[in-house]
Structures are given as C-alpha cells and as structure tokens.
C-alpha positions in Angstrom: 1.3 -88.9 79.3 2.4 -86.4 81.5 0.7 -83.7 79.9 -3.1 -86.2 80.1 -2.2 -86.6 83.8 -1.6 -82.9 84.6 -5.1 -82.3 82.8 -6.8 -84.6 84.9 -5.5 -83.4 87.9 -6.5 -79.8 86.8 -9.8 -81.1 86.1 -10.3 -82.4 89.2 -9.1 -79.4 91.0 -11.6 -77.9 89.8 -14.3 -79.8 90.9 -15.4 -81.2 87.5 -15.5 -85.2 85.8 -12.2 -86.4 84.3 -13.1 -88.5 81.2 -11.0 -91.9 81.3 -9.1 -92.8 78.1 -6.3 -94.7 76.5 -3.9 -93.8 78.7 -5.4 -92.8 82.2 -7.8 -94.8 84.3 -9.4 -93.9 87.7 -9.3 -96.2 90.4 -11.5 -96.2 93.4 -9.1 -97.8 96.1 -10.7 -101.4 96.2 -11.8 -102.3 100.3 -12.6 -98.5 101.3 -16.5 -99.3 100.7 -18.6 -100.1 103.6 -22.2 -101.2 104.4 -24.5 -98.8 102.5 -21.4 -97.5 100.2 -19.9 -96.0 103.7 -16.3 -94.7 102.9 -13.9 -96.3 105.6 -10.9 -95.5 106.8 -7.8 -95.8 104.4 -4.4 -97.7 105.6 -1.0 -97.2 104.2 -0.7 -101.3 103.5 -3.4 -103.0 101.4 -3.3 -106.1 99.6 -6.9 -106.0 98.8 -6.0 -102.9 96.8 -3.0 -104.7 95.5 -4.4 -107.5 93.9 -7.4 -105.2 92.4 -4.7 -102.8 91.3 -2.3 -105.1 89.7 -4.6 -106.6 86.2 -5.2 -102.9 86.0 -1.1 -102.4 85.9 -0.6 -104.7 84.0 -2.9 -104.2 81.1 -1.6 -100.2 81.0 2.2 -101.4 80.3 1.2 -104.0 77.9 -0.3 -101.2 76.0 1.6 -98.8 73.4 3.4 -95.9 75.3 2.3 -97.3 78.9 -0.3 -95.1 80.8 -1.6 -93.6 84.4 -3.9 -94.6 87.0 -5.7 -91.9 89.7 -6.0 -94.5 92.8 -8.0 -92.5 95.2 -10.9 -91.7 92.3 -14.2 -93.5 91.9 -14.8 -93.7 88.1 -17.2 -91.1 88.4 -14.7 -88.3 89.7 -15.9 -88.5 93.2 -12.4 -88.0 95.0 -12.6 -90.9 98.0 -8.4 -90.5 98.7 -6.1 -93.0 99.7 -3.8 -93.7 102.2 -1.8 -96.2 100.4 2.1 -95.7 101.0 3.7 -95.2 97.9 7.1 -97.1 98.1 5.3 -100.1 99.5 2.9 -100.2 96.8 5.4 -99.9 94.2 7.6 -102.7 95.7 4.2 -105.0 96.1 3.4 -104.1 92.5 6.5 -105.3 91.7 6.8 -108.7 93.1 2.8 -109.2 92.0 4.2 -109.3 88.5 6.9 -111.3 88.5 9.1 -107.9 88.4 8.1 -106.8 85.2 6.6 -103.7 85.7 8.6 -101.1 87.7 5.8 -98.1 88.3 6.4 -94.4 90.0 3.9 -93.7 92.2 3.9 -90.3 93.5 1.2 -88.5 96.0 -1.4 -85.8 95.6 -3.7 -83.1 96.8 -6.8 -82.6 95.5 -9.4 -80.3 97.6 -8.2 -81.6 100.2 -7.9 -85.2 99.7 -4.7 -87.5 98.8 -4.7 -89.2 95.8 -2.3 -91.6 94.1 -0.5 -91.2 90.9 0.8 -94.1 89.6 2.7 -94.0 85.7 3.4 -97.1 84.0 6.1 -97.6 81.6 5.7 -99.5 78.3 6.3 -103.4 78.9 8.9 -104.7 77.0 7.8 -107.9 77.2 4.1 -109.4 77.9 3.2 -108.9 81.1 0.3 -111.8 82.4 -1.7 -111.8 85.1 -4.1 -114.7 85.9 -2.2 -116.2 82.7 -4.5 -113.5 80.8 -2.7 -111.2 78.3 -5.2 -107.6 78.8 -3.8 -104.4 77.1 -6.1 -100.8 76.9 -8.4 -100.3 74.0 -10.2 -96.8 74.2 -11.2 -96.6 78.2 -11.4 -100.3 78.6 -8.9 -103.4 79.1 -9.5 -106.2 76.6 -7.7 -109.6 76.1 -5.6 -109.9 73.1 -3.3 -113.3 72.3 0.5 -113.3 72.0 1.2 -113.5 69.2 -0.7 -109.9 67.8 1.1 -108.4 71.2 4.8 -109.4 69.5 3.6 -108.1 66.1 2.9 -104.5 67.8 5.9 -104.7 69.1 7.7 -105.3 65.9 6.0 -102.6 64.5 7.2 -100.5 66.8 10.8 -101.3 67.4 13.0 -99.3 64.9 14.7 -102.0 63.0 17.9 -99.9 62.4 18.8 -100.1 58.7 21.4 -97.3 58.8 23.4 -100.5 60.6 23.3 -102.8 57.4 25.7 -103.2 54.5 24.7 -100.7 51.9 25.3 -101.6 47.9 28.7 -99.2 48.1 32.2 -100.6 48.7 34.7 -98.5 50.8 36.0 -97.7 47.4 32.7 -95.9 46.6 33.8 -93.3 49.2 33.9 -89.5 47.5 37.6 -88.1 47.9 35.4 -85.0 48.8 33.5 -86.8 51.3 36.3 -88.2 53.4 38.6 -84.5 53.6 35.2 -83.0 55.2 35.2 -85.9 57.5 39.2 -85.2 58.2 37.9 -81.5 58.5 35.6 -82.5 61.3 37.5 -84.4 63.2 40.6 -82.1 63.2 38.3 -79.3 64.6 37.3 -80.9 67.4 39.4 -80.0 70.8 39.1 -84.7 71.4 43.3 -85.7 70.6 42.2 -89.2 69.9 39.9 -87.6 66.8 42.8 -85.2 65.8 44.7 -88.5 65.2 42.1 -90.3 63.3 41.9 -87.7 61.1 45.4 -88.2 59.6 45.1 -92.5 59.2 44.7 -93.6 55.7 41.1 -93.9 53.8 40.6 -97.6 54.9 41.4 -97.5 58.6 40.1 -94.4 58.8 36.9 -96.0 57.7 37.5 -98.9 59.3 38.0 -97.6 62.4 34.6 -95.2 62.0 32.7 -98.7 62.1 31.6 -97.7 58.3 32.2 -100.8 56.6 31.4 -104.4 57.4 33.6 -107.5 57.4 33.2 -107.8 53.8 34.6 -104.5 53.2 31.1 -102.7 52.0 29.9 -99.5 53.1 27.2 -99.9 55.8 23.8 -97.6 54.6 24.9 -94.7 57.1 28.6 -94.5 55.7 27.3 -94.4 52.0 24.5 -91.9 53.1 27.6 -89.3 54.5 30.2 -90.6 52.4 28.6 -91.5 48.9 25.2 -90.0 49.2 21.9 -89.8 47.3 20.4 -89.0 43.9 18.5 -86.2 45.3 19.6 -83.5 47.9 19.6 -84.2 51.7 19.6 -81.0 52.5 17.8 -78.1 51.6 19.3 -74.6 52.8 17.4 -71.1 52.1 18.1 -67.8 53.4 16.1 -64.7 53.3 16.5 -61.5 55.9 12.7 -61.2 56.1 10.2 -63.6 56.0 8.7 -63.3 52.1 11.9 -61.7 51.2 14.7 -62.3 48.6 16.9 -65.7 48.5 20.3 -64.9 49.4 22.0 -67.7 49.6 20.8 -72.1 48.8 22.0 -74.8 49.0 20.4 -78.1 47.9 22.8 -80.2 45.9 22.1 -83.3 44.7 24.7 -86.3 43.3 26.5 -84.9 46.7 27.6 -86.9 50.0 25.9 -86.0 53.3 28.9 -84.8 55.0 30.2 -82.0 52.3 26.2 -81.3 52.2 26.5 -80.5 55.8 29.9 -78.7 56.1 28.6 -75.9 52.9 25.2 -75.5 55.2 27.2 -75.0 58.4 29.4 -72.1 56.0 26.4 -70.6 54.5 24.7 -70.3 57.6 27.7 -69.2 59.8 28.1 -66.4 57.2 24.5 -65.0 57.7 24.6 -65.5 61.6 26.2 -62.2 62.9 28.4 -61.7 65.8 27.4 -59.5 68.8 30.0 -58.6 71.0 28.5 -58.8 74.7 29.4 -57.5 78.3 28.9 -59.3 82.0 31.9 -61.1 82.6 31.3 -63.7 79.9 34.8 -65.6 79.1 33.7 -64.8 75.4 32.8 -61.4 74.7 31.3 -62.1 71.2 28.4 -64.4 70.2 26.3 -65.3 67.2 22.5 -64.2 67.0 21.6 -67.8 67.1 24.2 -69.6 69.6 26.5 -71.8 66.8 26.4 -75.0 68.4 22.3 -74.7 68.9 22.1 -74.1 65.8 24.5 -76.8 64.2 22.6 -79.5 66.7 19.2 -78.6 65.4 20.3 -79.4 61.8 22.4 -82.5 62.5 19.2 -83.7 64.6 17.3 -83.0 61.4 19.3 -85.5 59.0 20.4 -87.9 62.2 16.5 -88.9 63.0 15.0 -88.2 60.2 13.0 -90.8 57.6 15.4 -91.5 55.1 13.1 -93.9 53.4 11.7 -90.8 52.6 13.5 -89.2 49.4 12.4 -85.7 50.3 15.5 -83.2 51.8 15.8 -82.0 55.0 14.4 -78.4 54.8 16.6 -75.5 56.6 14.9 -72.2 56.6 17.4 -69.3 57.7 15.0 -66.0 58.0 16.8 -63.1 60.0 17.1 -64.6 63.7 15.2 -67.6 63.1 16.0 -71.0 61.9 13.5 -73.7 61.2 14.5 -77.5 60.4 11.5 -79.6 58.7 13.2 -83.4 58.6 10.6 -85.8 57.6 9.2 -88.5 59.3 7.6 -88.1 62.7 9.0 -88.6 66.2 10.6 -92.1 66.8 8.4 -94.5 69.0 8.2 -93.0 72.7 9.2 -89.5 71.8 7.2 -86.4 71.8 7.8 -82.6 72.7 6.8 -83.4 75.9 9.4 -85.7 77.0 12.2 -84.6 73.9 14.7 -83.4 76.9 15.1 -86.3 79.3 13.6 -89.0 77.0 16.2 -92.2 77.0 18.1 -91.4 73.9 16.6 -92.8 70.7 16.9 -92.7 67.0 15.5 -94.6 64.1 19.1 -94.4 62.4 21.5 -95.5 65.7 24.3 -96.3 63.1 23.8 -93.0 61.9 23.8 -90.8 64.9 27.0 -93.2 65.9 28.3 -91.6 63.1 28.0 -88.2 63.3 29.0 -88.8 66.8 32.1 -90.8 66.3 33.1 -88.0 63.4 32.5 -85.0 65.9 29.8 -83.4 63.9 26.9 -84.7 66.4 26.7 -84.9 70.2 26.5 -88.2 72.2 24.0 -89.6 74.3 21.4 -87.5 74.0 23.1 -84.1 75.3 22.3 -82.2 72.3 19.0 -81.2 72.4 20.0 -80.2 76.5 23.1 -78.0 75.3 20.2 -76.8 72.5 17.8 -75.4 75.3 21.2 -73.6 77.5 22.7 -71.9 74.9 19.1 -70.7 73.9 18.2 -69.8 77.4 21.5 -68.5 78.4 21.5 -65.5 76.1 17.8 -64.8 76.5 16.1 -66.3 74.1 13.1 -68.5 74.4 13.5 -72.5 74.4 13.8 -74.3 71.0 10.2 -75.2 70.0 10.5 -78.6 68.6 7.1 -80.0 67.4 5.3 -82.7 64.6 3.3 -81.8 62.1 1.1 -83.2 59.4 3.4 -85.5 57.4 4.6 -86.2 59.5 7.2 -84.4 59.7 9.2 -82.9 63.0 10.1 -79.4 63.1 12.8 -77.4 65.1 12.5 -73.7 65.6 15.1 -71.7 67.2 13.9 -67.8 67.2 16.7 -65.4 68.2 17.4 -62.0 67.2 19.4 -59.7 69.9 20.9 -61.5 72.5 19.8 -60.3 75.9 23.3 -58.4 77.6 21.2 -57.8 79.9 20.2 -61.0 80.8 23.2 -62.3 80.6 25.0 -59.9 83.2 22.1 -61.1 85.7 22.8 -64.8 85.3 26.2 -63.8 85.6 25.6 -62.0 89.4 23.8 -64.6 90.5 25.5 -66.4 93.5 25.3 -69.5 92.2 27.0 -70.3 89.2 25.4 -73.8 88.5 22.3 -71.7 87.4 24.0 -70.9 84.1 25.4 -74.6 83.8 22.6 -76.8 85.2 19.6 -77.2 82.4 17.1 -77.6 85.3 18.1 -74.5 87.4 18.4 -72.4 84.3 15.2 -73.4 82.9 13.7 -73.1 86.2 14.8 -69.5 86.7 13.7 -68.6 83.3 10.5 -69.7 83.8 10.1 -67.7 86.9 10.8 -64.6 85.5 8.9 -65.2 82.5 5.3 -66.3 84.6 6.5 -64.7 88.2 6.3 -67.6 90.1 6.8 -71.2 90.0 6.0 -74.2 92.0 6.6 -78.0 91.4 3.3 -78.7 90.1 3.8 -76.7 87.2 7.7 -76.6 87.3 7.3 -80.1 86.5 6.1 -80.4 83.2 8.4 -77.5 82.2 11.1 -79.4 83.0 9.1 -82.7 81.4 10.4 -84.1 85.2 8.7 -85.7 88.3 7.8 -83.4 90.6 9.7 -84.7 93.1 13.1 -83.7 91.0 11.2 -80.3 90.0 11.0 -79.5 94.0 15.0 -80.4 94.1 15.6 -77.9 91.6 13.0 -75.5 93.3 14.7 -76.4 96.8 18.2 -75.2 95.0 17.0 -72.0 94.4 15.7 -71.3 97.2 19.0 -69.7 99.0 19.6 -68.1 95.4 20.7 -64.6 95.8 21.8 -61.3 93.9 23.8 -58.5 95.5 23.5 -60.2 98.8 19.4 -60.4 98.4 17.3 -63.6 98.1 15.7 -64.2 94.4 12.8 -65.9 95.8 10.5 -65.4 98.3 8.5 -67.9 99.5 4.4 -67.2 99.0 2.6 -67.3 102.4 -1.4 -68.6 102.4 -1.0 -71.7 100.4 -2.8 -73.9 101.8 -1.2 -76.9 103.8 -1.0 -80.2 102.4 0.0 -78.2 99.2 3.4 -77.5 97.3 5.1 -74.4 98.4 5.4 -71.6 95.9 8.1 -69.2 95.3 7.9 -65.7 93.8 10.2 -63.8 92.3 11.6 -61.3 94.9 11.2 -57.4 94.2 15.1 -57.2 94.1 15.5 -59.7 91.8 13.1 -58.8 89.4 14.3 -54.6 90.0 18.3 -55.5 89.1 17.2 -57.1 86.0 14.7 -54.3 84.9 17.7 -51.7 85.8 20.0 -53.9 83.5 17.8 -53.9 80.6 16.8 -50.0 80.9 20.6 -49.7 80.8 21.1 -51.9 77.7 17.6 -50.0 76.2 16.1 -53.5 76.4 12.4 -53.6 77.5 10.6 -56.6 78.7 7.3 -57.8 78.7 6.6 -58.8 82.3 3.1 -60.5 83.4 0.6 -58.2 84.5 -0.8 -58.6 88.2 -3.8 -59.8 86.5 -1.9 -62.4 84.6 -0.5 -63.7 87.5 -3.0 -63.9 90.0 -5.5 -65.5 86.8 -2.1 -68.5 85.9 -2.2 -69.0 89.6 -5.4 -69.5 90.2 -5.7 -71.8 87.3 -2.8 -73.7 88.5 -3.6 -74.0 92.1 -7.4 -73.9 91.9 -7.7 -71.2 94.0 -6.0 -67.6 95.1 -6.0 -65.7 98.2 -5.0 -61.9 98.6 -1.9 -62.7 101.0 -1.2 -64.9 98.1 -1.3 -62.3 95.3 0.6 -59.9 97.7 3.7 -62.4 97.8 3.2 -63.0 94.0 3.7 -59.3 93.0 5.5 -57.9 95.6 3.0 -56.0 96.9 1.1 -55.1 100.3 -2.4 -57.4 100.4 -4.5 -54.5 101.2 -3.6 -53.0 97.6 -3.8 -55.9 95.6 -7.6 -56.7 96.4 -8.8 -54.5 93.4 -7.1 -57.2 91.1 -8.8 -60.5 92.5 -12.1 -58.4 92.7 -12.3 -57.4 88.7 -10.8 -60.8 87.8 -14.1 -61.9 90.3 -16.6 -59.7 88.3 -15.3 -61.1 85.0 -16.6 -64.5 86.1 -12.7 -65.4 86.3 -12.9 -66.0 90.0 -15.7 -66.3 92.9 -15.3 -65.9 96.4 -15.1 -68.7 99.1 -17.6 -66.8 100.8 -20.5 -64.1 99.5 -19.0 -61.7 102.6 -15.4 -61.4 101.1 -13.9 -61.0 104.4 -13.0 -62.6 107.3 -9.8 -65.5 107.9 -9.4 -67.5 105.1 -11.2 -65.9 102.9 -10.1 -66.8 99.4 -11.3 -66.9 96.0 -11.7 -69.9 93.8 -11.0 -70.6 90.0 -13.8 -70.9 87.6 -12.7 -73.2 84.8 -13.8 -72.1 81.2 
C-alpha cells in the first residue's frame, strides 16, 4: 500500500492523472464546490466531509489488505486541497464507525496545495455503515452480504496447524533429535535454557509445550523432533556460481532440528573469518555475519508451507546465500512492510518453537538484527522477495566486509547509529543516494514519514571529528520537507578510510543526484544541487543544463535566470 500511495503522490507531483484502483481512491473534499463549480474556502472541521468520507472508510477496511484515500483530489486529478485537520478527522472517523476503524491520516504538498493522506487498516470485523456492508472491487465500492465477508476472512486467517496434535507420541521423539535440542539450548548465554537443557526427555518436552494433554506430539514437535519422509532442508555449496558442489546436505527420514544443526556446521565451515580493525569489541567476523545468516534459514523453515513436501532450498555460492522456502508471504506481509510488519507466521507453534529452543529469535526481531548485521559491516540490505510459486526468497550478498565502513560508524558521535535499525539504515541510505529526506526516507524504512523525520531529526547534530555529517539543503521550497545532504567531511573521512583499506566505492555521480532528486521532489534548483554535492552553485549549472537538453529536466522559465529560477522534472 505504501509503495501505490508513494506512486500516486509522485504522479501527481508531476502534474499527470493518478489512476484509482483497489486500494487507493481520490476524494474531492465534499462542501468545497460552489455555484458554477466555484472552489471555496477549506476549514480545518467538516462534518459534511465526514459523513461523505466515512462509507468511503469503511468500504476500504472491509476490503482485503485495507487501502488509501487522496482527500483533497477530484477524481480527475485536479488537486483542489484541503484544510481538514488531521487528528480531528481521525477521531470523527472514529466515533462515525462505532470505533471500528482507527485510520492515520497524515498531510501533504503537492504543487503547492495540501492534500490528505488517509491509510486504512484491514477490518477485523464488518464494518457497516447505513446498515450496508460495501467493500472495493476494482476502483469501485460494491455491497456484498455477511456471510461471503466471514468466508474471506476464513480464507485468510492462518488456521495454525503446527498447534495441533500430530500422529507421533512423545515416545516417537529421535534420541538424535532431542541432544541437538539440549545442544541449542546449552549454547545460548539465557540460564533458564541452560537448565532445561539438562531435565529429562518428558519434561523437557513437556515444558517446550510439544505435546498435548494426551501425551502426543503436537505437528511442530514431530516436524523438529521426528520429521518427514522427505528432506526439509536442502543445503548446496559451490565457490562460484556454475561451479563444483562442495559440500550438501539434504537428508531425508531425518528430524528438523539435527537437519538444521549439520546446515548451520556445513555452512559455518565455508563462511570465512576476517579479522577487522576500528574499535570493534570483536576483531574477527564471518563474510556473511553468523546470526544473519542462521535467521535467514530458520525464517525459511519457520514460515514456510509445510503442506508443501518440497525442502527448503539453501544455496551457499562464495559470499552469497539464498533461501527459497515455499509458499508465499503470510496474509498482510510483503517486502514492503517485512521489517515493522506485526509479527506473523502461518506456523505460530512453530516459530514458538524454535523460539523457546533458542534456535529462532522472538517477536519479530530477526529479520531487524538481519538488516544490522548486514548494514553494519557494509553490505547491502537482505533482499527478501516472492516469486512465482510462490515461493519467498532471502538473499544475503556479502563478500569483504567493509573495515572501512566500519571504522566510520565507529567515529561517529553517536553510537545509537550502529545500534538503532532506523538511524543505521538511514545513514546508509544517505551515503549510498547523497541525500535523503522523509518523503523518500520513509519507504526505505517501510515507516510513516512522520517517524522517518524523527530519525532524520536524530541525525541532524550527527558529527565526525567534531564536523556535522549533514548539511541541511537550502532552496527547497517552503511548505516542503527539509532535505539533508551528506556533508563534504563526512563523505571525505570515509573515502580516506577506504583508500587506506584499498577499498573503492561507487559513489552517485552529480548527475545521478541532481536526476533522483528531481524525480523525488518534482523539481531542482542550482542552490539545491550545490548543497547536494558540496559544491559552489555557479559550478554545478553545467549538470542541470545537460540533464535539461536530455529532455530530463526543463526550466521554470525560457530565460534560465533570475530569483527562483528552477528547473522542473519531466516524468518518462
């Protein structure tokens, strides 16, 4: 959703019709029409627009993965702007549906105009209005009766069948099975674990939550404890990509757990250790950090389709590793939301599990300790995707971590950058693109913008060696959200740490910046571009000019000169 709703936005930026779908609706703000189609004068309070506003609401979270409305856009992508404030709308919203639907509604600025965007989660009940049950259908709102509303939704809740009592009895459990779950337990630094792991078989079990009343196996204990016919796991490792097994694992008759423990050896063997400097604690770490990788193949048997019989597919070539666990993403969950989404799983017994036996993480914290041990040593972000299958597939790409890069997280002056997920990802994204801002921070962070310009406002008295990391990009226009750059110092001591450690980098050209910016922010002055790059204005205007003759940009004005002069974004 929040990808559709940054598109639109973009769209509109750019002067061109947004094409109303599914999930995103535009909505003229109802009562701003006068006499002859006259636009009058908006008001923060509106009840008019309430009661036009709420049907619309409520059809959005009656339908499958919620939507967005534009308030402020006629359906024709004429912007006519709101004034509506957006707590009181959200609280009047509220009460008009018997507090089902709790909305965010955040403002905009498009060309100049305010604009409402207002995201609507997925009902978890029915939510009436005018006793009439609507949900979304293609661009439109239809009327569908109760009782094919509950059947959706019993589609779509996971019925969690790793919770029920399996065919297995406790006695079922492999001897093998149950000393690699000792194993894990006694590894982990938890006391309370350390003692579990020495209880006998049953209460060991027992106290796991693996068998029911009656004394059987539930489906998630015999799946780690017993296992399946066929292998759950299927390990491969080459050095090149088209180049020599070395090494597989795919066993079947074999328990989950001593599945996992020989892939976790195998691939701890063929991940190499590089010793590293910068006032790291540890001065050695693996080419792809341990725990990321451990996490991305627990994920891959934890949420997987187990009613599928095929193996979860580990592929260990050089520096990368890519998991391919069947099924697709449960209900809710996609790669745009994967980091803050509410933890979920088709198998809760399952991940409980892993959890409770220390081989998984909790509460969703995995896939964020995934992304900082990635980013911390250099490396891009895990790439987590679904394909045709559907199947979901992780890829972790690492090869040399980045010393370099880790002795300038290391100076910085504040060391939450290297513990917090959102100030780590935010400064990695800045030097990667140059600049960031909380329009396109946002996404990134798969955040509101309001907690993207937190993170940004963090950063902002961010230094190194006693100079700021950011510098704040003067000629945006008001109304609009601030940009910071990436200061000259900062972006020097890294380049002088990486020429030291004979590490080169691939930073964005002027031209790349100034042509992302422009796309982002619809338009791009030379004051702007001076900030960006670090650079005097008078000796950047080359760069907006050819970027202006490749039919890139266009002026404001057919002068080029003068106060305010600017160029604008041409959209492909």
């Amino acid at each position: 959703m929040q990808s559709a709703v940054r598109s639109a936005l973009e769209t509109l930026h750019a002067g061109n019709r947004v094409v109303e779908r599914k999930i995103l609706d535009l909505k003229e703000e109802s009562g701003r029409r006068g006499p002859g189609g006259q636009i009058l004068a908006g008001q923060p309070t509106s009840d008019a627009a309430v009661d036009k506003l709420a049907p619309e609401v409520a059809c959005m979270a009656n339908t499958p993965g919620g939507g967005a409305l534009l308030v402020g856009v006629a359906d024709d992508s004429t912007i006519i702007g709101t004034q509506l404030d957006e707590e009181w709308l959200r609280g009047r919203l509220y009460d008009k549906l018997d507090r089902r639907v709790t909305v965010e509604a955040y403002p905009v600025e498009i060309r100049g105009q305010r604009i409402l965007v207002i995201v609507i989660p997925e009902a978890i009940e029915p939510v009436r209005y005018n006793h009439k049950l609507n949900w979304r259908v293609s661009d439109r709102c239809v009327e569908i009766d109760a009782s094919s509303w509950h059947e959706r939704r019993r589609r779509h809740l996971q019925v969690d069948w790793s919770s029920h009592a399996s065919t297995h009895s406790a006695a079922d459990a492999r001897a093998g099975a149950v000393e690699v779950a000792r194993d894990f337990l006694r590894d982990s630094a938890d006391s309370s674990a350390q003692e579990l792991a020495d209880v006998p078989t049953a209460d060991l079990l027992r106290r796991l939550n693996a068998v029911d009343g009656a004394g059987m196996l539930t489906n998630a204990a015999a799946l780690l404890f017993v296992g399946r016919a066929e292998p759950g796991l299927d390990y491969l490792r080459r050095d090149v990509a088209g180049g020599d097994s070395l090494a597989r694992v795919r066993r079947s008759h074999r328990s989950l757990l001593e599945q996992l423990q020989e892939v976790f050896t195998t691939s701890r063997a063929y991940n190499p250790i590089t010793h590293v400097n910068g006032g790291l604690a540890q001065a050695q770490v693996r080419q792809i950090p341990e725990r990321a990788l451990r996490e991305a193949i627990v994920n891959g048997v934890a949420h997987r389709e187990w009613a599928i019989t095929a193996p979860t597919v580990v592929e260990h070539v050089g520096g990368l590793l890519r998991v391919t666990s069947p099924g697709g993403f449960v209900w809710g969950v996609s790669p745009e939301n994967i980091i803050n989404h509410p933890s979920s799983s088709r198998n809760t017994a399952l991940v409980d599990l892993l959890a409770s036996l220390r081989v998984a993480e909790r509460e969703g914290i995995g896939i964020d300790r995934m992304f900082g041990d990635m980013l911390r040593l250099g490396y891009g972000p895990p790439d987590i995707a679904e394909i045709d299958g559907p199947s979901v597939v992780t890829r972790l790409i690492g090869n040399h971590p980045n010393t370099a890069w880790i002795q300038w997280l290391n100076q910085l002056s504040n060391p939450l950058v290297r513990s917090d997920l959102r100030l780590l990802m935010s400064v990695y994204f800045a030097v990667t693109n140059g600049w960031l801002d909380a329009r396109v921070l946002a996404p990134y962070l798969q955040v509101s913008e309001a907690e993207a310009t937190d993170a940004i406002t963090t950063l902002v008295d961010l230094t190194i060696d006693g100079h700021p990391v950011f510098v704040e990009v003067r000629g945006t226009p008001a109304g609009t959200p601030r940009v910071m750059a990436l200061s000259e110092q900062a972006r020097t001591s890294l380049t002088d740490l990486e020429r030291i450690a004979n590490i080169r980098r691939s930073w964005p050209t002027r031209e790349d910046i100034a042509q992302a910016y422009a796309a982002a922010r619809g338009r791009i002055s030379t004051t702007e571009l001076g900030d960006l790059v670090g650079a005097h204005a008078t000796n950047i205007g080359s760069v907006l000019n050819s970027l202006a003759d490749r039919g890139v940009l266009e002026p404001s004005r057919e002068r080029r000169r003068g106060a305010g002069f600017h160029y604008l974004y041409v959209p492909d």
